[in-house]
VOGU-3710 file (C-alpha; in Angstrom, 3 decimals, decimal comma):
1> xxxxxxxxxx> -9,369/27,827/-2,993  -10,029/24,401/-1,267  -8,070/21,902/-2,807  -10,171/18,936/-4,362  -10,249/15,613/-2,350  -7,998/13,061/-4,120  -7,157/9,500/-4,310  -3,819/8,257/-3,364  -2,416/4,551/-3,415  0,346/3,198/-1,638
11> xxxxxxxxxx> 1,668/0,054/-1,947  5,052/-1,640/-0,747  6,716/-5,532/-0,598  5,513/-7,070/2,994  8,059/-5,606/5,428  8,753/-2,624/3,291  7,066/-0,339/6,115  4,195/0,602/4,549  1,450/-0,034/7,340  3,547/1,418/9,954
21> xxxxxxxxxx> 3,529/4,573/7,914  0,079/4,783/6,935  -0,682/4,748/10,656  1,457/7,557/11,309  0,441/9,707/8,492  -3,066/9,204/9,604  -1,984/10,377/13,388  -0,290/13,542/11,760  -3,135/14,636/8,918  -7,097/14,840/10,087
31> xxxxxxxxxx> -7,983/15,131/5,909  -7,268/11,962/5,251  -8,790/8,946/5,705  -7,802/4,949/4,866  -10,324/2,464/2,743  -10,619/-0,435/4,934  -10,438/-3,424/2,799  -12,395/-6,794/2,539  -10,264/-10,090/3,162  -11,252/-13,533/3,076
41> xxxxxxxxxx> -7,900/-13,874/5,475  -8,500/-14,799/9,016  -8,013/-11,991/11,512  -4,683/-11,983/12,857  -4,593/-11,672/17,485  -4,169/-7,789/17,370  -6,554/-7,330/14,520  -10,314/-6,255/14,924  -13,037/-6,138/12,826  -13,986/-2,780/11,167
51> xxxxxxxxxx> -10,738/-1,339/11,903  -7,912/-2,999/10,535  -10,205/-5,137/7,546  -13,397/-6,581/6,953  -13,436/-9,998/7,448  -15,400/-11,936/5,058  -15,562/-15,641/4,333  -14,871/-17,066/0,515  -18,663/-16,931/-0,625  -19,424/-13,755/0,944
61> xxxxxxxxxx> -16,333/-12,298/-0,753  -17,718/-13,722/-4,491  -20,974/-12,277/-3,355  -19,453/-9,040/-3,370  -17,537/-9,360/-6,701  -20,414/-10,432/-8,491  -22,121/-7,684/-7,668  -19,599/-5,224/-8,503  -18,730/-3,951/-5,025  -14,965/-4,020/-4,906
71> xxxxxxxxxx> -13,183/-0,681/-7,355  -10,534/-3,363/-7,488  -9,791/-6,766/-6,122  -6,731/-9,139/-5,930  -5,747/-12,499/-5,007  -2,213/-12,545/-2,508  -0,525/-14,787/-0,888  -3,852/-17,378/-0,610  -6,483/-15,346/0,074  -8,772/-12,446/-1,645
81> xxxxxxxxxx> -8,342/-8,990/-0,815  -11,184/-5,627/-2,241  -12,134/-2,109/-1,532  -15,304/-0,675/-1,076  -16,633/1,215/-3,947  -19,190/2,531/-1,940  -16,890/3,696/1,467  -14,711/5,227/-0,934  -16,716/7,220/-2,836  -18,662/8,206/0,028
91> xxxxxxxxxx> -15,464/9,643/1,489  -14,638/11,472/-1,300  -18,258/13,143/-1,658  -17,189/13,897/2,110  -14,073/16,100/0,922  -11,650/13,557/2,674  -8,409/12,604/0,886  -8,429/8,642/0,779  -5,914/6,235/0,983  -5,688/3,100/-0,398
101> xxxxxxxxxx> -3,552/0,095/0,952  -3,105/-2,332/-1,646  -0,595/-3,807/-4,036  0,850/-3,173/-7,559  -2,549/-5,384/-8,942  -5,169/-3,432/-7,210  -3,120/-0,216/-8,165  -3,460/-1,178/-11,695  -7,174/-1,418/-11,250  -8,114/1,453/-9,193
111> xxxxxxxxxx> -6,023/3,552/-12,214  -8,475/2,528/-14,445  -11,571/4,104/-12,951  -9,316/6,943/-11,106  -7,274/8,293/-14,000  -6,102/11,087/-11,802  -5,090/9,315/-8,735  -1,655/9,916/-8,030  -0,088/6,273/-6,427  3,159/5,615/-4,522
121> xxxxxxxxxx> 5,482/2,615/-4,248  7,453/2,001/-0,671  11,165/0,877/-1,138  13,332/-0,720/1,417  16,605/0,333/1,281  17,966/-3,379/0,077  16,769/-6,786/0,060  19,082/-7,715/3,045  17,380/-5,358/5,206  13,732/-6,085/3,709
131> xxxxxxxxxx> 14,803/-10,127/4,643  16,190/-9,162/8,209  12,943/-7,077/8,972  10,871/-9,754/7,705  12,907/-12,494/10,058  12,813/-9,987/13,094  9,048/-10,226/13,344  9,111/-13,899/14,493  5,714/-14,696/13,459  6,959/-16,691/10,375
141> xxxxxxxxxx> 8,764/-19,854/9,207  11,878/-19,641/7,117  9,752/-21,134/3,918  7,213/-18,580/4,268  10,072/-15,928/4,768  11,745/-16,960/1,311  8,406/-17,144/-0,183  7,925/-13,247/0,554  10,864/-12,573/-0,064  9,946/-14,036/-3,885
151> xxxxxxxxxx> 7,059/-11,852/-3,992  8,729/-8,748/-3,250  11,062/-9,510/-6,208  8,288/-9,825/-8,342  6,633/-6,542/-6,670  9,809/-4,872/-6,897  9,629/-5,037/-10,515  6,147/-3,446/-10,774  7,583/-0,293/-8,536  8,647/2,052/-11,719
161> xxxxxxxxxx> 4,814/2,089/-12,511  4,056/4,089/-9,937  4,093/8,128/-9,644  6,490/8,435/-6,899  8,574/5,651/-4,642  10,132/6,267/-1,320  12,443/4,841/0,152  11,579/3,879/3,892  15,546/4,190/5,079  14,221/6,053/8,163
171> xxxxxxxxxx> 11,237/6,037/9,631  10,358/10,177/10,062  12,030/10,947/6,475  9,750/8,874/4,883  7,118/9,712/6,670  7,623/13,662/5,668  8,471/12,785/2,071  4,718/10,200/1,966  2,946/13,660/3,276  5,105/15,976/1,509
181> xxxxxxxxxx> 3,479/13,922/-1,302  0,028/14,144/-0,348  0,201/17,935/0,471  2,300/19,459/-2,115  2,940/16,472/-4,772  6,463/16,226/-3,992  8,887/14,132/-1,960  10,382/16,522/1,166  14,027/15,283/0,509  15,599/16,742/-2,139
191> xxxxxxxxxx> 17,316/13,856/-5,280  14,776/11,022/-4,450  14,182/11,023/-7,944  17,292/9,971/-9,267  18,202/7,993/-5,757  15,243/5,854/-5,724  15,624/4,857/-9,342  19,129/3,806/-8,990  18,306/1,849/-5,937  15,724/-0,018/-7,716
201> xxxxxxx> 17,819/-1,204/-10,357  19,912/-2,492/-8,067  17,549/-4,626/-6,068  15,822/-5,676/-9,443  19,787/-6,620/-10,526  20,225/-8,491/-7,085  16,733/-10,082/-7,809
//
Protein backbone atom coordinates (compact mmCIF):
# COMPACT_ATOMS: atom_id res chain seq x y z
CA UNK A 1 0.00 0.00 0.00
CA UNK A 2 1.34 3.51 -1.02
CA UNK A 3 2.24 5.32 1.87
CA UNK A 4 0.29 8.72 2.31
CA UNK A 5 2.22 11.97 1.42
CA UNK A 6 3.19 13.75 4.68
CA UNK A 7 4.38 16.92 6.07
CA UNK A 8 7.67 17.19 7.71
CA UNK A 9 9.39 20.35 9.38
CA UNK A 10 12.84 20.90 10.06
CA UNK A 11 14.22 23.54 11.75
CA UNK A 12 17.80 24.23 13.32
CA UNK A 13 19.88 27.50 15.04
CA UNK A 14 21.68 29.38 11.90
CA UNK A 15 24.84 27.31 11.38
CA UNK A 16 23.34 24.21 12.82
CA UNK A 17 23.53 22.55 9.18
CA UNK A 18 20.23 22.43 8.36
CA UNK A 19 20.21 23.87 4.66
CA UNK A 20 23.16 21.94 3.73
CA UNK A 21 21.18 18.88 4.61
CA UNK A 22 17.99 19.63 3.13
CA UNK A 23 19.90 19.96 -0.13
CA UNK A 24 21.32 16.67 0.16
CA UNK A 25 18.30 14.84 1.20
CA UNK A 26 16.59 16.33 -1.74
CA UNK A 27 19.64 14.98 -4.13
CA UNK A 28 19.16 11.43 -2.48
CA UNK A 29 15.01 11.13 -2.36
CA UNK A 30 12.87 12.08 -5.77
CA UNK A 31 9.41 11.96 -3.25
CA UNK A 32 10.13 14.79 -1.67
CA UNK A 33 9.93 18.12 -2.36
CA UNK A 34 10.88 21.66 -0.31
CA UNK A 35 8.15 24.71 0.20
CA UNK A 36 9.96 27.62 -1.05
CA UNK A 37 9.28 30.39 1.27
CA UNK A 38 8.36 34.17 0.91
CA UNK A 39 10.97 36.74 2.45
CA UNK A 40 10.89 40.32 2.59
CA UNK A 41 14.97 39.75 2.96
CA UNK A 42 17.06 40.88 0.12
CA UNK A 43 18.50 38.10 -2.02
CA UNK A 44 21.79 37.18 -0.93
CA UNK A 45 24.85 36.95 -4.41
CA UNK A 46 24.31 33.10 -4.84
CA UNK A 47 20.61 33.28 -4.30
CA UNK A 48 17.94 33.32 -7.18
CA UNK A 49 14.56 33.93 -7.34
CA UNK A 50 12.11 30.95 -7.37
CA UNK A 51 14.66 28.66 -6.17
CA UNK A 52 16.13 29.43 -3.03
CA UNK A 53 12.92 32.06 -1.80
CA UNK A 54 10.51 34.34 -3.07
CA UNK A 55 11.49 37.64 -2.78
CA UNK A 56 8.88 40.00 -1.83
CA UNK A 57 9.02 43.59 -0.64
CA UNK A 58 7.28 44.68 2.94
CA UNK A 59 3.76 45.60 1.39
CA UNK A 60 3.61 42.80 -0.91
CA UNK A 61 4.43 40.49 2.02
CA UNK A 62 1.25 42.18 4.24
CA UNK A 63 -0.65 41.73 1.04
CA UNK A 64 -0.20 38.20 1.36
CA UNK A 65 -0.95 37.90 5.13
CA UNK A 66 -4.00 39.70 4.88
CA UNK A 67 -5.24 37.56 2.64
CA UNK A 68 -4.46 34.48 4.35
CA UNK A 69 -1.78 33.08 2.03
CA UNK A 70 1.03 32.08 4.33
CA UNK A 71 0.04 28.33 6.61
CA UNK A 72 2.40 30.15 8.92
CA UNK A 73 4.52 33.23 9.05
CA UNK A 74 7.34 34.65 11.31
CA UNK A 75 9.33 37.61 11.91
CA UNK A 76 13.55 36.71 12.27
CA UNK A 77 16.29 38.41 12.57
CA UNK A 78 14.58 41.84 10.79
CA UNK A 79 12.72 40.65 8.21
CA UNK A 80 9.35 38.48 7.47
CA UNK A 81 9.52 35.06 6.42
CA UNK A 82 5.85 32.61 5.03
CA UNK A 83 4.93 29.52 3.19
CA UNK A 84 2.65 29.05 0.56
CA UNK A 85 -0.59 27.55 1.50
CA UNK A 86 -1.37 27.06 -1.88
CA UNK A 87 2.31 25.36 -3.22
CA UNK A 88 2.00 23.23 -0.36
CA UNK A 89 -1.11 21.84 -0.59
CA UNK A 90 -0.82 21.50 -4.16
CA UNK A 91 2.17 19.25 -3.54
CA UNK A 92 0.56 17.21 -1.29
CA UNK A 93 -2.63 16.62 -3.64
CA UNK A 94 0.49 15.67 -5.95
CA UNK A 95 1.52 12.65 -3.54
CA UNK A 96 4.93 14.44 -2.82
CA UNK A 97 6.29 14.41 0.76
CA UNK A 98 7.00 18.21 1.62
CA UNK A 99 9.43 19.81 3.54
CA UNK A 100 9.31 22.73 5.35
CA UNK A 101 12.34 25.03 6.28
CA UNK A 102 11.44 27.18 9.00
CA UNK A 103 11.97 27.84 12.67
CA UNK A 104 10.56 26.75 16.10
CA UNK A 105 7.63 29.80 15.44
CA UNK A 106 6.49 28.71 12.10
CA UNK A 107 6.70 25.02 13.46
CA UNK A 108 4.31 25.97 16.09
CA UNK A 109 1.97 27.26 13.47
CA UNK A 110 2.07 24.81 10.75
CA UNK A 111 1.17 22.15 13.91
CA UNK A 112 -1.87 23.78 14.25
CA UNK A 113 -3.44 23.17 10.87
CA UNK A 114 -1.16 19.85 10.33
CA UNK A 115 -1.86 17.92 13.51
CA UNK A 116 -0.12 14.95 12.04
CA UNK A 117 3.00 16.43 10.73
CA UNK A 118 5.83 14.89 12.24
CA UNK A 119 8.75 17.98 12.76
CA UNK A 120 12.49 17.73 13.50
CA UNK A 121 14.95 19.96 15.36
CA UNK A 122 18.86 20.06 14.04
CA UNK A 123 21.46 20.08 16.96
CA UNK A 124 25.04 21.05 16.72
CA UNK A 125 27.11 19.11 18.67
CA UNK A 126 28.04 22.27 21.18
CA UNK A 127 27.84 25.87 21.13
CA UNK A 128 31.67 26.17 20.53
CA UNK A 129 31.39 24.43 17.36
CA UNK A 130 27.91 26.13 16.34
CA UNK A 131 30.11 29.72 17.12
CA UNK A 132 33.27 28.48 15.12
CA UNK A 133 31.01 27.41 12.09
CA UNK A 134 29.21 30.54 12.27
CA UNK A 135 32.78 32.64 12.34
CA UNK A 136 34.22 30.32 9.50
CA UNK A 137 31.71 31.62 6.99
CA UNK A 138 33.24 35.15 6.91
CA UNK A 139 30.26 36.85 5.70
CA UNK A 140 29.52 38.35 9.20
CA UNK A 141 30.69 40.85 11.85
CA UNK A 142 31.52 39.72 15.34
CA UNK A 143 28.17 41.69 16.70
CA UNK A 144 26.05 39.97 14.33
CA UNK A 145 27.92 36.63 15.22
CA UNK A 146 27.05 37.07 19.07
CA UNK A 147 23.69 38.16 18.13
CA UNK A 148 23.05 34.58 16.49
CA UNK A 149 24.63 33.09 18.67
CA UNK A 150 21.74 34.67 21.25
CA UNK A 151 19.14 33.39 19.08
CA UNK A 152 20.22 29.96 18.95
CA UNK A 153 20.11 29.97 22.79
CA UNK A 154 16.76 31.01 22.71
CA UNK A 155 16.01 28.36 19.75
CA UNK A 156 17.82 25.86 21.58
CA UNK A 157 15.34 26.00 24.22
CA UNK A 158 12.33 25.45 21.90
CA UNK A 159 14.22 22.06 20.49
CA UNK A 160 12.42 19.45 23.08
CA UNK A 161 9.11 20.48 21.25
CA UNK A 162 9.87 18.83 18.44
CA UNK A 163 9.28 14.95 17.43
CA UNK A 164 12.77 14.04 16.82
CA UNK A 165 16.32 16.16 16.99
CA UNK A 166 19.52 15.20 15.36
CA UNK A 167 22.45 15.94 15.99
CA UNK A 168 24.49 17.19 12.84
CA UNK A 169 28.08 15.79 14.38
CA UNK A 170 28.79 14.44 10.86
CA UNK A 171 27.60 15.33 7.88
CA UNK A 172 26.42 11.62 6.17
CA UNK A 173 25.11 10.33 9.76
CA UNK A 174 22.82 12.93 9.94
CA UNK A 175 21.93 12.91 6.77
CA UNK A 176 20.84 8.96 7.04
CA UNK A 177 19.26 9.49 10.45
CA UNK A 178 16.99 13.02 8.69
CA UNK A 179 15.88 10.23 5.90
CA UNK A 180 15.81 7.37 8.12
CA UNK A 181 13.19 9.74 9.62
CA UNK A 182 11.28 10.52 6.68
CA UNK A 183 11.19 6.85 5.41
CA UNK A 184 10.70 4.74 8.37
CA UNK A 185 10.00 7.37 11.37
CA UNK A 186 13.11 6.63 13.05
CA UNK A 187 16.63 8.00 13.47
CA UNK A 188 19.30 5.34 11.58
CA UNK A 189 21.75 5.49 14.62
CA UNK A 190 20.85 3.59 17.30
CA UNK A 191 20.59 5.81 21.32
CA UNK A 192 19.87 9.26 19.67
CA UNK A 193 17.13 9.36 21.92
CA UNK A 194 18.72 9.46 25.08
CA UNK A 195 22.09 11.17 23.42
CA UNK A 196 20.39 14.06 21.96
CA UNK A 197 18.48 14.84 25.12
CA UNK A 198 21.46 14.86 27.27
CA UNK A 199 23.27 17.03 24.86
CA UNK A 200 20.60 19.52 24.94
CA UNK A 201 20.61 20.01 28.48
CA UNK A 202 23.89 20.70 28.34
CA UNK A 203 23.93 23.45 25.78
CA UNK A 204 20.66 24.88 27.44
CA UNK A 205 23.00 24.64 30.94
CA UNK A 206 25.96 26.38 29.01
CA UNK A 207 23.27 28.88 27.67
Amino acid sequence: MKKAPNLYVVAAPSGGGKTSLISALLRLDERLRLSISHTTRPPRPHEVEGQHYYFVGDEEFARLVEENAFLEHARVYDHSYGTGREQVQGQLKQGFDVMLDIDWQGAKQIRRSFPDCRSIFILPPSLEELHKRLSSRGQDSSSVIERRMQKARSELSHASEFDYMIVNDDFEAALHDLHAIIRAGSPKRPGQGPRTETLLAQMLENA
